[in-house]
C-alpha distance (Angstrom), angle and dihedral (degrees) to the residues before:
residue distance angle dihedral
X1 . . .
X2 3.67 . .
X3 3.73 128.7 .
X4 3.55 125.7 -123.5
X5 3.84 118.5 -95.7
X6 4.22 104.3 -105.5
X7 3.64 110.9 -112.3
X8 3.81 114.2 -106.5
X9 3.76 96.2 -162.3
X10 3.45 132.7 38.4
X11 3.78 87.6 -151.4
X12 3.97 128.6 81.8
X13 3.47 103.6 -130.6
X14 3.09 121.0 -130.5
X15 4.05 94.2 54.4
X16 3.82 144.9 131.9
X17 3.85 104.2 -109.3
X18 3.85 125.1 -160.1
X19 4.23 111.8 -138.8
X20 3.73 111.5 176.5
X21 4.18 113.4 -154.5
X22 3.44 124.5 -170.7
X23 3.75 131.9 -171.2
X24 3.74 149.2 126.3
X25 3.81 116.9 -21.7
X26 3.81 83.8 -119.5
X27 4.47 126.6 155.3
X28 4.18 87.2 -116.3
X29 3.58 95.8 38.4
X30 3.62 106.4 104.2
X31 4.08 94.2 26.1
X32 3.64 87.9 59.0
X33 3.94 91.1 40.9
X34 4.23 92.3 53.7
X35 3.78 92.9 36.8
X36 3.95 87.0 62.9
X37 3.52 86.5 43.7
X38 3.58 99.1 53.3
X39 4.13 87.5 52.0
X40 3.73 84.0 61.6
X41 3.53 105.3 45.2
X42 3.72 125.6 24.3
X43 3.82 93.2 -157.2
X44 3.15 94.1 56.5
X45 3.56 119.0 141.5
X46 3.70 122.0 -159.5
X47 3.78 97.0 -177.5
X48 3.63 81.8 75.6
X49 3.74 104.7 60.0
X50 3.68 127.6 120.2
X51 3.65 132.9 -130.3
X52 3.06 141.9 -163.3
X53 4.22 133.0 162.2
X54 3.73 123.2 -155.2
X55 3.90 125.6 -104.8
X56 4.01 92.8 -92.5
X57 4.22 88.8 37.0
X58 3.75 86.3 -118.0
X59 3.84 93.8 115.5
X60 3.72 126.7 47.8
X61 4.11 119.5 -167.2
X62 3.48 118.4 -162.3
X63 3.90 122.0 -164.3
X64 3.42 114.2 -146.8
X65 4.28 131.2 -161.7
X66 3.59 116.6 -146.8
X67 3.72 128.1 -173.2
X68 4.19 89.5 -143.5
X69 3.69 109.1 -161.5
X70 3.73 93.8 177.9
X71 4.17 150.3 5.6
X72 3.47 85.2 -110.2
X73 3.66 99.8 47.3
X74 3.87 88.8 62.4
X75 3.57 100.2 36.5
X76 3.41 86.3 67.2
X77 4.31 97.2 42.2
X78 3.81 83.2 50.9
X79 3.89 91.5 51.4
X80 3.54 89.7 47.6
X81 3.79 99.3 48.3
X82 3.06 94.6 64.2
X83 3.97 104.4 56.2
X84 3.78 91.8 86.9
X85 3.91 114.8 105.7
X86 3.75 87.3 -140.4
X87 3.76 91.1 58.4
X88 3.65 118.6 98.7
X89 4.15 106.6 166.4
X90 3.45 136.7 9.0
X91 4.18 124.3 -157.6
């Protein structure tokens, strides 16, 4: 009897995957956030972004849905995310 094949992902490609970025409330912020986005993914859709700015409006997050196709697909949107100065963490 043979064994399953171990799971290399925990994620079912193809999926829509959350990724939260915050940074600095800033006027390029979130264009320069999507832009990378949209290098990424070609669906993406930036109508459907959430945001949300920190208690002092210092901080802006912006929640972001992917359509991941692979683990190296978002490896390299995470990586890229966070170049920005204004970014500060990426989920």
């Amino acid at each position: 009897m043979n064994a399953p094949a171990p799971r290399t992902s925990l994620i079912d490609y193809p999926c829509l995957f959350p990724i939260k970025v915050v940074g600095e409330n800033g006027e390029h912020f979130v264009h320069a956030i999507t832009s990378i986005a949209r290098e990424h993914d070609p669906q993406f859709d930036a109508a459907a972004i959430e945001l949300r700015e920190s208690g002092g409006g210092r901080y802006l997050g912006i929640t972001l849905q992917i359509h991941a196709t692979s683990r190296e697909q978002l490896d390299a949107l995470y990586l890229a995310l966070g170049g920005p100065p204004q970014v500060r963490w990426v989920l």
